[in-house]
N, C-alpha and C positions, 0 to 999 in steps of 0.2 A: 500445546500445539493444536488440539482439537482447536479450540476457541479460532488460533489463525485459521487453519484449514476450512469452517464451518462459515464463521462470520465473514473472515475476510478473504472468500473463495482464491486462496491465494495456491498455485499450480506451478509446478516446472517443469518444463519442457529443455530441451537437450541446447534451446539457446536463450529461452528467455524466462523470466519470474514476472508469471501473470494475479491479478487481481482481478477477483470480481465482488466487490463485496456488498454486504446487506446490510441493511439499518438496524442500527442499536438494537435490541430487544426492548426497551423503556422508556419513555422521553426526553430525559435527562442525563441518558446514560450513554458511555462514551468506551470505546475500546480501544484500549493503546498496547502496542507489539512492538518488540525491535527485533529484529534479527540479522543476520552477518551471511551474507551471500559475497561472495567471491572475492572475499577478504574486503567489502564496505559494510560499514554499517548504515543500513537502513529503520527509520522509525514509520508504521504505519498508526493513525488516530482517523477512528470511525465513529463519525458522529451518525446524528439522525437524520442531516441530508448533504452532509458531504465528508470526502475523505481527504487527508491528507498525507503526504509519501513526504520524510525528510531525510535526505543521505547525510550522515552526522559524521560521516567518516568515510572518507574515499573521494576519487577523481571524478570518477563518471558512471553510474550506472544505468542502464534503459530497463524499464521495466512494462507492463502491460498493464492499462486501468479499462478492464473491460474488453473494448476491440482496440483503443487507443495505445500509441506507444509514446511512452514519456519520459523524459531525459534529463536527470539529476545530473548537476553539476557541484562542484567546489565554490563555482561563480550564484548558479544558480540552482540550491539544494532541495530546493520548495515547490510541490505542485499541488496543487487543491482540485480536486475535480467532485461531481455530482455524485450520490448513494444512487443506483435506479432502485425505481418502486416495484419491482419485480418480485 
C-alpha cells in the first residue's frame, strides 16, 4: 500500500478516490496497482509520463486524476491522463 499511497498519491475522502501521481522512479519502469473500492475493481498503471485508470469490474466509478474528475464506465473503462512533473 505504501508504493499506492507514495507514487500514486492516491487519497479518500468521504466521497471521492483521489489521485495524484508521480513518475516512475526509472525510465523504463512502470507501476501497476489494482484495488477494489466500492465493490469495483479498479487497475491503476504509471508510467513515466502518463497514467492510466481501468475499471475492470463494475458500473461506474468517478474518481479524481489530480483536480480532474474522471468517469469509468462498463462502456467506457479507460482514461489516460498526463504524470505532472512536479
Amino acid at each position: 500500500m505504501m508504493l499506492t499511497y507514495v507514487f500514486g498519491g492516491m487519497r479518500e475522502d468521504a466521497e471521492t478516490l483521489s489521485f495524484w501521481p508521480r513518475r516512475a522512479p526509472e525510465e523504463n519502469a512502470k507501476l501497476r496497482f489494482s484495488l477494489i473500492y466500492r465493490n469495483q475493481l479498479l487497475e491503476v498503471e504509471i508510467g513515466l509520463d502518463k497514467v492510466e485508470y481501468v475499471l475492470r469490474e463494475g458500473e461506474r466509478l468517478v474518481i479524481r486524476h489530480e483536480t480532474q474528475e474522471v468517469v469509468l464506465t462498463r462502456e467506457n473503462p479507460l482514461a489516460v491522463r498526463p504524470v505532472s512533473r512536479r
